[in-house]
C-alpha positions, 0 to 999 in steps of 0.5 A, spaced: 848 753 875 844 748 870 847 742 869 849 744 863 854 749 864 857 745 869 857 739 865 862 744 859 865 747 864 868 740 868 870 739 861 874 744 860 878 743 867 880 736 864 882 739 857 886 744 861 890 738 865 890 734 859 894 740 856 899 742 861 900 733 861 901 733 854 906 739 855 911 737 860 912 730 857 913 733 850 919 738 853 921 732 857 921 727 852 925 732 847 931 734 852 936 729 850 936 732 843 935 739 845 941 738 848 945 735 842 942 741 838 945 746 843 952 742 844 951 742 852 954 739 857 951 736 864 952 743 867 950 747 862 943 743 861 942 744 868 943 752 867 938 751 862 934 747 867 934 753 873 929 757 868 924 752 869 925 752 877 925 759 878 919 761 873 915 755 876 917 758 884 915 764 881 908 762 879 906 758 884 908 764 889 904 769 886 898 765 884 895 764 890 894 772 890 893 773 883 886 768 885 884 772 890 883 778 886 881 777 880 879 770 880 881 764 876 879 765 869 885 769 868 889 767 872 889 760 868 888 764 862 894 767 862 898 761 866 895 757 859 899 763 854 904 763 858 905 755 857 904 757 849 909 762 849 915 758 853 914 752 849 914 757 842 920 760 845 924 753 847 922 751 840 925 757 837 932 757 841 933 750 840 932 751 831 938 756 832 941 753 838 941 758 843 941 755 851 939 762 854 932 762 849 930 755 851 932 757 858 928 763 858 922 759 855 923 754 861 922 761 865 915 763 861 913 755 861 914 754 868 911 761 870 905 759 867 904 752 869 904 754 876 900 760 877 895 756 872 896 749 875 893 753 883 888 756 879 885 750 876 885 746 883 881 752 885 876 752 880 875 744 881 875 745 888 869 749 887 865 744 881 867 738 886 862 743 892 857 745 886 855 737 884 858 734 891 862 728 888 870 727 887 872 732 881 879 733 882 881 725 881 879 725 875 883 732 872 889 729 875 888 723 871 888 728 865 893 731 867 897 724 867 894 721 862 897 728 858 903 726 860 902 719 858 901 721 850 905 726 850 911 721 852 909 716 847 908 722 842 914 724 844 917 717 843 915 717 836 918 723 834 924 721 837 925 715 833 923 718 826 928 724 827 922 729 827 926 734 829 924 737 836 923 745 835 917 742 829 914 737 834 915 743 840 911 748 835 906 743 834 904 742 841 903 749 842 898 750 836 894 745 839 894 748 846 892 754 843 886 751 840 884 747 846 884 754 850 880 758 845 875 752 845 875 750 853 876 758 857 869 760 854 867 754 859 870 757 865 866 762 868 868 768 871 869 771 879 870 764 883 876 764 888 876 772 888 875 776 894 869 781 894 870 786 900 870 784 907 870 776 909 863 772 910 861 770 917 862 763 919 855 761 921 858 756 926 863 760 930 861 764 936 859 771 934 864 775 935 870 770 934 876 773 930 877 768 925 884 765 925 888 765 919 888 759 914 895 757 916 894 757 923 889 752 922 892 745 925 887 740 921 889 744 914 896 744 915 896 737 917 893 736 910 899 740 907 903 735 910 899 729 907 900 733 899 907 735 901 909 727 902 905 723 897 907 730 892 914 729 893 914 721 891 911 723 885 915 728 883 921 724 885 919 718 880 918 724 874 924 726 875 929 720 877 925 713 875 928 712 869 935 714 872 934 709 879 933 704 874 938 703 869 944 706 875 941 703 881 938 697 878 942 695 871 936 696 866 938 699 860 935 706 858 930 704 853 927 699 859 929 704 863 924 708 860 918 703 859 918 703 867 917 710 867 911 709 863 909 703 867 908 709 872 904 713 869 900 709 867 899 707 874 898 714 876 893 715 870 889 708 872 889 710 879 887 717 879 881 715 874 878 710 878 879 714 886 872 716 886 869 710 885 873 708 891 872 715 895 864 715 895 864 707 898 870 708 903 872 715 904 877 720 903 882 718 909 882 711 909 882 712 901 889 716 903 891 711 908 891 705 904 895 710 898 900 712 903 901 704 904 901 703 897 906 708 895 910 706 901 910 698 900 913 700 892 918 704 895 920 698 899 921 694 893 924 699 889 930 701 894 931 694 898 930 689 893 935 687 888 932 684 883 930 689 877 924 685 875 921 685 882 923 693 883 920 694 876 913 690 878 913 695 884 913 702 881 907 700 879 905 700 887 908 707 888 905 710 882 898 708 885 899 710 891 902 716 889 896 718 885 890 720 889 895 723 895 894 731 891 888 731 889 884 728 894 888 732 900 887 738 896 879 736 895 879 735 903 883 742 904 878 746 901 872 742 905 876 744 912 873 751 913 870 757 909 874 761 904 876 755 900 880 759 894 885 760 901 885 754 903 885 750 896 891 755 894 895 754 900 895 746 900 896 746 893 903 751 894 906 746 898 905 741 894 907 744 888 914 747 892 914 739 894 914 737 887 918 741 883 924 743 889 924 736 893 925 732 887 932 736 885 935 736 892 934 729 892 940 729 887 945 731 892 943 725 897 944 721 889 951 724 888 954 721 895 950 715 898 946 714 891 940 714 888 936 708 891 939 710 898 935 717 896 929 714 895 929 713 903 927 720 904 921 719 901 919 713 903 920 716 910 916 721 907 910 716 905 911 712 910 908 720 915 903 720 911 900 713 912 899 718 920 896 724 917 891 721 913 886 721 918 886 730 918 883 728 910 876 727 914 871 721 913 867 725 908 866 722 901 865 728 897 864 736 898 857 737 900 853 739 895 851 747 895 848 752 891 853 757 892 861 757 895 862 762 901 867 767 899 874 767 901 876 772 906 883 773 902 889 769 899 893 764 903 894 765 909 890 772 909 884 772 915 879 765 914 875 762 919 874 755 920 868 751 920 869 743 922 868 738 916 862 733 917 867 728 919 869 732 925 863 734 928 859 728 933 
C-alpha cells in the first residue's frame, strides 16, 4: 500500500472515532431532557437505559466473528448505520415521548458502537503494522476528542433550549456524511479468515498452535485493558455524580469536571506516541497506571473538592493511553492479529460498558467515593501487569499482515514479541 492510501485511510479511522465520540456525548448531554420529555422516573430511565447495555453486549459478542469473516469494512460499515439509525430512532421517541422507542434506539446505538468499535481497533491495528508507528493513541484521542465537542455542543444546545429530537436529527445527518466520505478509504479483507491458518515461521515444525485465549502473555494484557477500561468507564458514567454527592460541588461544577476529564484523555491520547517511541510501551503503561492510581487516591481519600477536582485531571491522564496501547501490544503478541486485537479489545469494552454499573450497587451501600475503591485496586494491578505489553515502541513495519487463523479464541499461534526474545 502506497503512502497515499494509508495516508486517507489513517484518516478515515479517526473520522469514524471522532463520530462515535460525537455520538455518545451528544445522547449523554441530552438525557436530562429527554427524560423530562418522556416524564420518566429513575427507574424508568434505567429501563430505557438497559436498551443500551444489551444492544452494546450484543455488538461486542458477535463483532469478534463478524471480522473474521467478512473483514472490517462492513463490519464498520453496518456498526456506522447502526449508530445512524439509533440516534435517528432515540430522536423520533423523544419528539412523540415514546420511552420503549428510545430504548430501542439505545439497542440499535449500541449494537453498532460495539460491533463498530472492535472492528476499527482491528483496522488501526493493522495501519500501526503497515507504517511501524503507534496509531491507535491518536484514533482514541478522536474519539475523545468527539466526546469532548459533542459534550459542548451538547451543552449549548441545552442552554438555548434546542429541542433535543432536532439536535439528535442533526447529529445523525453529519454522521452520515462522515460514513460516505471516510468508508471509501477503508480497504476491504483485513481481519478476515482466508482458508486454513499460515504457519508460524518460529514455531517448531509441527507444533499445534494453542488458541489465543490460552495465550498467558496476552491474557495478562487483557488484564492491563480490562483495569484501566474500567477507570475510565467508571469516570464517564459516575464523575459528575462522585462530585456533586461525594465532594459537594454543585452539578454545573459538577460537570465542568467531567470536561476537565476529557480533556485529560483527549491531551493524553494525542501526545502517547511521542512518549512510546522514546520510552516504550511497558513503562508508558506503567507510569499511566500509577497516574491513574495517584488520582484515584486523591479523589476518593481527599476531602477537599479543589484537590479531587485537580486530580481528575491525573485519572483521566493515566487512563488515556491504558486501552490502545494494551490493544497496539495485544495485536503485536503473535500471529492472527484480528483474533488477537478482537479478544483484548472484547474485554475491554465488556469492562467499559458492564463494570461502571455494577459500581452502582457498591455506591447504594457504602457510597460513591467508597466504590471507587474497586477501580483504584484495579488500577493499582495494572501497574504489575504492565510489563506483559512488552519493550517494543511500535509495530514492526512489514509489508503484509499475516492471516489470522479465526475469531478470538479460534486456533493461532503465537510468535514472541521483540521484547521477549534475547
Amino acid at each position: 500500500m502506497t503512502d497515499r492510501p494509508l495516508r486517507r485511510r489513517r484518516h478515515a479511522l479517526y473520522l469514524f472515532f471522532f463520530l462515535t465520540g460525537i455520538a455518545m456525548s451528544s445522547w449523554i448531554t441530552r438525557t436530562p431532557d429527554i427524560r423530562d420529555r418522556l416524564g420518566a422516573s429513575i427507574a424508568e430511565m434505567g429501563l430505557v437505559l438497559f436498551g443500551l447495555s444489551v444492544g452494546s453486549m450484543a455488538g461486542i459478542l458477535c463483532s469478534g466473528r463478524l471480522v473474521s469473516r467478512f473483514g472490517t469494512r462492513p463490519v464498520i460499515a453496518v456498526g456506522t448505520v447502526l449508530i445512524v439509525t439509533g440516534v435517528l430512532v432515540v430522536a423520533a421517541g423523544s419528539a412523540v415521548a415514546a420511552g420503549w422507542l428510545v430504548a430501542a434506539g439505545l439497542g440499535l446505538f449500541g449494537a453498532g458502537m460495539g460491533a463498530g468499535e472492535v472492528a476499527l481497533n482491528v483496522d488501526g491495528a493493522e495501519v500501526e503494522h503497515l507504517t511501524g508507528t503507534p496509531v491507535l493513541p491518536a484514533l482514541h484521542g478522536c474519539f475523545s476528542l468527539g466526546t469532548v465537542v459533542g459534550g459542548l455542543l451538547g451543552m449549548a444546545a441545552t442552554a438555548v433550549a434546542f429541542p433535543a429530537h432536532w439536535h439528535l436529527a442533526a447529529v445523525a445527518a453529519a454522521a452520515t456524511a462522515i460514513l460516505v466520505h471516510a468508508l471509501r478509504a477503508i480497504p476491504a479483507g483485513t481481519g478476515a479468515v482466508s482458508g486454513t491458518p499460515d504457519p508460524d515461521p518460529e514455531s517448531p515444525a509441527g507444533e499445534a498452535s494453542a488458541p489465543v485465549w490460552k495465550d498467558r502473555r496476552l491474557l495478562l494484557i487483557g488484564g492491563i485493558v480490562l483495569a484501566m477500561a474500567l477507570a475510565e468507564g467508571a469516570a464517564n458514567d459516575w464523575l459528575p455524580l462522585l462530585m456533586v454527592d461525594g465532594h459537594g460541588l454543585d452539578p454545573a461544577l459538577g460537570s465542568l469536571v467531567f470536561v476537565g476529564f476529557a480533556a485529560a484523555m483527549t491531551l493524553g491520547r494525542f501526545s502517547g506516541s511521542f512518549f512510546i517511541e522514546r520510552y516504550g510501551r511497558a513503562t508508558v503503561l506503567r507510569v499511566s497506571a500509577l497516574s491513574g492510581a495517584a488520582g484515584l487516591v486523591l479523589v476518593v481519600f481527599s476531602d477537599n473538592a479543589a484537590v479531587a477536582a485537580a486530580a481528575v485531571l491525573f485519572w483521566g491522564l493515566g487512563a488515556s493511553l491504558g486501552f490502545p496501547v494494551a490493544l497496539s501490544a495485544a495485536g503485536d503478541s503473535g500471529p492472527g492479529k484480528a483474533a488477537r486485537v478482537g479478544l483484548v479489545a472484547t474485554i475491554g469494552y465488556v469492562a467499559f460498558l458492564v463494570g461502571p454499573p455494577s459500581l452502582g450497587f457498591l455506591g447504594d451501600h457504602y457510597g460513591l467515593r467508597a466504590a471507587m475503591v474497586v477501580v483504584l485496586a484495579f488500577v493499582a494491578c495494572a501497574v504489575l501487569l504492565a510489563p506483559a505489553a512488552g519493550a517494543r515502541t511500535s509495530a514492526t513495519t512489514a509489508p503484509a499482515l499475516p492471516r489470522p487463523a479465526g475469531p478470538a479464541g479460534a486456533p493461532a499461534g503465537h510468535a514472541p514479541d521483540a521484547g521477549e526474545r534475547r
